[in-house]
C-alpha positions in Angstrom: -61.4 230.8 119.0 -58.6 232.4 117.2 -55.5 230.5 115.7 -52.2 230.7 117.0 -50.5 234.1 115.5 -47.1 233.3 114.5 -44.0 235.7 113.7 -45.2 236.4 109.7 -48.4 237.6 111.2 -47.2 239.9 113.8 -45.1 241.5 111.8 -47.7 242.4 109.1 -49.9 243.8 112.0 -47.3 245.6 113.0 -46.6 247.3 109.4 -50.3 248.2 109.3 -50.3 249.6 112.3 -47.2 252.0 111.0 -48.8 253.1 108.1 -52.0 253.8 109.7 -50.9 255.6 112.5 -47.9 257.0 111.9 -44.5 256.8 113.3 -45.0 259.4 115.9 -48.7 257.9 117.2 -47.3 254.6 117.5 -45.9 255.2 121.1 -49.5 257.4 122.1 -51.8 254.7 120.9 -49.5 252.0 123.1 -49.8 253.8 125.9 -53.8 254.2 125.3 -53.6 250.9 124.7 -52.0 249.9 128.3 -53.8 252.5 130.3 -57.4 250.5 128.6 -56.1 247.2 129.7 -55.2 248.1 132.7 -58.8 250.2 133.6 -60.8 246.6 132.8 -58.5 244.4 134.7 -59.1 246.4 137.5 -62.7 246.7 137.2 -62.4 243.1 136.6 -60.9 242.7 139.6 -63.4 244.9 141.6 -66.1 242.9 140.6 -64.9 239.9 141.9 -64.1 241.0 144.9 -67.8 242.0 145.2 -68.8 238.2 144.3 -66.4 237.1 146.9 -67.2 239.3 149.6 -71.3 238.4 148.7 -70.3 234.8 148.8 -68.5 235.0 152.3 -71.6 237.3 154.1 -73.8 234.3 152.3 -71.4 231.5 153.9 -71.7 233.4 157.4 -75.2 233.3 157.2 -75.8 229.6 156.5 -73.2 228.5 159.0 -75.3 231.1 161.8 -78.6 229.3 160.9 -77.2 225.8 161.3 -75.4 226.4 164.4 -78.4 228.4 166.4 -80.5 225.4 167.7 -84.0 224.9 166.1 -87.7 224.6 168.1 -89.7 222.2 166.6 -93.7 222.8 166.3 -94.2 221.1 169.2 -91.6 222.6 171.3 -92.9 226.2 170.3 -96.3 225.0 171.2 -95.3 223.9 175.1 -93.7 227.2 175.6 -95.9 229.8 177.6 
């Protein structure tokens, strides 16, 4: 997707970066930065929990339906 950033172009983000923010925002917009990051991995996180916790309630109910034992048509019919 994107090519491999090597030192040259690291550096030149980081000297934009300076002269756009600022010296003294540089440390505030890190920490904006980190605290965004770390709000989507833990949404991230949240919803696969919800996938997984669906997908073990759906495993539970397939494994209840093949173990209860089944009447056929027939079966149901001789019953009083």
């Amino acid at each position: 997707m994107f090519p491999s950033l090597g030192m040259p172009e690291i550096i030149l983000i980081l000297v934009i970066a300076l002269v756009v923010f600022g010296p003294k925002q540089i440390p505030e917009v890190g920490k904006a930065l980190g605290r965004t990051l770390n709000e989507i991995r833990r949404a991230s996180m949240s919803g696969w929990d919800e996938v997984l916790e669906s997908d073990k309630e759906a495993k539970k109910e397939v494994e209840e339906e093949t173990t209860q034992p089944r009447t056929t048509a027939t079966e149901a019919q001789k019953k009083p």
